[in-house]
C-alpha positions in Angstrom: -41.2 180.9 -9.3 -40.5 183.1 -12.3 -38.3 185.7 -10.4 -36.6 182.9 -8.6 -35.4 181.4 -12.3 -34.8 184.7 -13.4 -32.4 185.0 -10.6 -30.7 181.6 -10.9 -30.3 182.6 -14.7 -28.4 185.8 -14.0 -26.5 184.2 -11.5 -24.9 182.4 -13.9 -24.6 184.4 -16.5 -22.5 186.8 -13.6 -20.6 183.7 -12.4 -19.8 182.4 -16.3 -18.2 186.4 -17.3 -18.2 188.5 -15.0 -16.1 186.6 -12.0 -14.2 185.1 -14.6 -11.3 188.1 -14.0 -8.5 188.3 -16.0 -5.2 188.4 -14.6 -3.8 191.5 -12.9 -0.5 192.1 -15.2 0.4 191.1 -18.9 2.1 187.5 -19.2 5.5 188.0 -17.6 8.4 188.3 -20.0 12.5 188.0 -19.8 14.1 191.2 -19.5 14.6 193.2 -22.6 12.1 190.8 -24.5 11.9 190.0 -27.5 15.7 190.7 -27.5 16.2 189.2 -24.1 19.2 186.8 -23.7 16.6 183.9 -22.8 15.4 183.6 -26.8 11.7 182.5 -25.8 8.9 184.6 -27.1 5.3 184.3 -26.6 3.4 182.4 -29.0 0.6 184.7 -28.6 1.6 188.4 -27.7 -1.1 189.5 -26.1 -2.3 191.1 -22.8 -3.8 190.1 -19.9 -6.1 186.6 -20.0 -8.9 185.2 -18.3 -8.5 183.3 -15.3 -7.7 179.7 -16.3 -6.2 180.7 -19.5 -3.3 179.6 -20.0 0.1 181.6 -22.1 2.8 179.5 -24.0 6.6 180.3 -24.5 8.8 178.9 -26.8 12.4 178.9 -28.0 12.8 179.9 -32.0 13.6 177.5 -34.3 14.4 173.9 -33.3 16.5 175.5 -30.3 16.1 174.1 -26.7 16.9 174.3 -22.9 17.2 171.3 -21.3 15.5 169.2 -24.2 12.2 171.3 -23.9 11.0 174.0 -26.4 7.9 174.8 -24.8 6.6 175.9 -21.2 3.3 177.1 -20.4 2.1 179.6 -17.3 -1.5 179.8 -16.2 -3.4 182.8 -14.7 -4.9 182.0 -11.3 -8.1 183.0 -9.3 -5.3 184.9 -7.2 -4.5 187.2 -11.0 -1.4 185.7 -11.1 0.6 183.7 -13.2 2.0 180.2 -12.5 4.3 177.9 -14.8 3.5 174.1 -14.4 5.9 173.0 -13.5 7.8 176.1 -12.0 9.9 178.4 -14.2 12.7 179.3 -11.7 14.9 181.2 -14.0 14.1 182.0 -17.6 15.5 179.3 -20.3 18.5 179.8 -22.6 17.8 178.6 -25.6 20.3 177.1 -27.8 21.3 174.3 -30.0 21.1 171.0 -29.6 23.5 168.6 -31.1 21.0 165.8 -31.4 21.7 164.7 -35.1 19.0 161.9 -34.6 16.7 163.6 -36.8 18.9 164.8 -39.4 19.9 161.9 -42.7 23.5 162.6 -42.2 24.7 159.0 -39.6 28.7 159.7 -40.4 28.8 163.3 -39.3 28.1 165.0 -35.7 28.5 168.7 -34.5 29.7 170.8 -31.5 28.7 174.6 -31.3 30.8 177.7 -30.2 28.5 180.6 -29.1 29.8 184.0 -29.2 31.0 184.6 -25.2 33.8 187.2 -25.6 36.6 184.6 -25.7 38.1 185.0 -28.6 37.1 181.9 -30.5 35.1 182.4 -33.3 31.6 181.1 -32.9 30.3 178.7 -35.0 29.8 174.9 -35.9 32.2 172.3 -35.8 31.2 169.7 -38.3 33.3 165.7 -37.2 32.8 163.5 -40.4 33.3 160.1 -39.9 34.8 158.3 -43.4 35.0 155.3 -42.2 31.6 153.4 -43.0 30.3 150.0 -41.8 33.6 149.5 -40.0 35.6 149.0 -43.2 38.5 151.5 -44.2 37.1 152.5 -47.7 38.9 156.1 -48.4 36.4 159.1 -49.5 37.0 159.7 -52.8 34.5 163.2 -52.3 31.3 164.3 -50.3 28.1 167.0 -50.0 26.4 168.5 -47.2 23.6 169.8 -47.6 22.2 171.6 -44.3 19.2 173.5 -43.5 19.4 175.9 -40.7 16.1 176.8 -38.6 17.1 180.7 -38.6 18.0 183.3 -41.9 21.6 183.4 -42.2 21.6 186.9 -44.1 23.3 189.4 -43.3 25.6 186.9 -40.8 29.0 186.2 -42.7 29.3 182.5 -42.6 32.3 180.8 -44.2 34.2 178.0 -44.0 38.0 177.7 -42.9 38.5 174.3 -44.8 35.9 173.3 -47.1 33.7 174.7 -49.8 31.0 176.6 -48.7 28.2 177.9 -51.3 24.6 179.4 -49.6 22.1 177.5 -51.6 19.4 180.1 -49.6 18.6 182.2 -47.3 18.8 179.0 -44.8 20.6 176.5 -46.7 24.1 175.9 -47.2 26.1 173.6 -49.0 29.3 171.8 -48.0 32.3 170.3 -50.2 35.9 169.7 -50.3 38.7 172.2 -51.4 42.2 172.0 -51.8 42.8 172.1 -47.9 40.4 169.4 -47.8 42.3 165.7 -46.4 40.4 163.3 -47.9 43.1 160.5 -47.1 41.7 160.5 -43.4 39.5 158.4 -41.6 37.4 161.6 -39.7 37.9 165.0 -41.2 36.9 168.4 -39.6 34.9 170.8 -40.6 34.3 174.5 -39.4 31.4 177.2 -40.2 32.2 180.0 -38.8 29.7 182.9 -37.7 30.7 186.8 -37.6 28.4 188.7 -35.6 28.3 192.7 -35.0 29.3 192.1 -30.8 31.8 190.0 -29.5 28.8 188.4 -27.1 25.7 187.3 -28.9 23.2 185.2 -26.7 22.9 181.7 -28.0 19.5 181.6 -29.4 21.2 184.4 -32.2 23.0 181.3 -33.2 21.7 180.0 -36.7 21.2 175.6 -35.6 20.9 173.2 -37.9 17.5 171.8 -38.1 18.4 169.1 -40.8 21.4 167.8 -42.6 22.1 165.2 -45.5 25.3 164.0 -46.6 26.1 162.5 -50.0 29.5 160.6 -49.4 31.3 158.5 -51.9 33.5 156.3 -51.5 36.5 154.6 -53.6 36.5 151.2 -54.5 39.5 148.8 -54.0 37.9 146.2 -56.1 37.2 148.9 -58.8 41.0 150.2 -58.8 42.3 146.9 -59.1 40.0 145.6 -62.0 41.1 148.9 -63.5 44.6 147.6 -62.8 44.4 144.7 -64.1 43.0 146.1 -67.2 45.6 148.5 -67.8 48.2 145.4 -67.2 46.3 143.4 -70.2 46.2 146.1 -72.8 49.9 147.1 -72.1 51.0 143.3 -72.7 48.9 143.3 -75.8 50.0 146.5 -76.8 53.6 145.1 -76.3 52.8 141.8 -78.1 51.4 143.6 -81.3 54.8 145.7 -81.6 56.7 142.6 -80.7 55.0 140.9 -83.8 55.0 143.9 -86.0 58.9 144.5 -85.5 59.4 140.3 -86.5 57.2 140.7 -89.0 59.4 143.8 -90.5 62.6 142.0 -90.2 61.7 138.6 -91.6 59.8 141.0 -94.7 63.3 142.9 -95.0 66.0 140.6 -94.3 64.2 138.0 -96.3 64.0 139.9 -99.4 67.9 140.9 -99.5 68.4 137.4 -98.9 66.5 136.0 -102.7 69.3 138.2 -104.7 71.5 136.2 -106.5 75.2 137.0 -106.8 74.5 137.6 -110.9 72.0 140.0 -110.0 74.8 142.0 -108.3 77.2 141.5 -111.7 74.9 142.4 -114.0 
């Protein structure tokens, strides 16, 4: 009975460690990883795991591939690895324009990656002026955004507004003299240089959060100020009015009180 337990005991022991094989290859990367056009990295670089273990990718930053940032492949009793669900070709992760999360409702963004074309790569900030439907002009505004990447040593600049790096990730917008403020939705650009003319998207700095101080002229404050100014001007022009009768009556009056012996004697 005793060797019989002994056996069922190292049975198990065998069947908990020693069957539990670890899968043939290391978890499968992109070509030229880390520096692979795909952008996802493992979030453990190790080597092979245990059967049933499972590997996770995902994309830097807040960047994504079809709204995912995360995928996970499993090694099999066969000492393979499987993605659930299947991993056809390798994700390219990017930006997404989602401004959902961001405390910035009047603006929205479009990005440029770096594909050889000529255009310069980059973000294309659309401010909307226009707020709860009414047609209040801008009178001046700050964005504030945080980017999910270092932007050092990328040259980032702005074509048409003022552009000041708070931080390493941060950057700060406002307007310049080539800045419209008289329109409804103005246009803003951040431009990226980069040392090749093709960069894969996940190089891309994204903007993980944005806030926007806006402020906006009031009609009803220019025309009280208005009709300020119109008051004091009419008083101003009352008190001279008065001051010059005042003058006269002081002057003519006297010359009038001399006597015609006053001017013999």
């Amino acid at each position: 009975m005793k060797f019989l337990q002994t056996f069922v005991i190292l049975f198990q022991y065998l069947q908990g460690n020693l069957m539990a094989l670890p899968c043939v290859e290391n978890p499968p990367r992109p070509e030229g990883y880390p520096n692979s056009t795909s952008g996802v990295v493992l979030s453990q670089d190790k080597g092979p795991v245990d059967e049933g273990d499972q590997v996770v990718y995902q994309c830097p930053g807040v960047k994504k591939f079809n709204g995912k940032n995360e995928w996970t492949a499993s090694c099999r009793p066969s000492g393979q690895y499987e993605f659930d669900p299947p991993l056809l070709v390798w994700p390219e992760c990017q930006c997404e324009t989602d401004l959902a999360r961001t405390q910035c409702p009047e603006a929205t963004f479009t990005m440029t990656y770096a594909r050889g074309s000529g255009i310069s790569p980059g973000l294309d900030i659309v401010l909307n002026l226009t707020r709860f439907a009414t047609d209040e002009p801008i009178s001046s505004f700050i964005i504030t955004i945080l980017m999910d990447m270092v932007l050092q040593p990328l040259d980032v600049r702005s074509p048409n507004a003022g552009l000041i790096l708070k931080d390493s990730k941060t950057v700060v917008l406002s307007p310049h003299e080539k800045s419209d403020l008289e329109q409804k939705v103005i246009n803003i650009g951040i431009e990226y240089t980069f040392d090749a003319k093709e960069v894969p998207a996940w190089r891309h700095p994204c903007i993980a959060a944005m806030e926007c101080n806006v402020e906006y002229k009031s009609e009803i404050g220019d025309k009280i100020w208005i009709i300020v100014g119109g008051v004091v001007g009419i008083i101003v022009i009352v008190f001279i009015a008065v001051f010059c009768i005042g003058y006269c009556l002081k002057k003519y009056g006297s010359q009038a009180n001399i006597s015609p012996m006053d001017d013999v004697s």
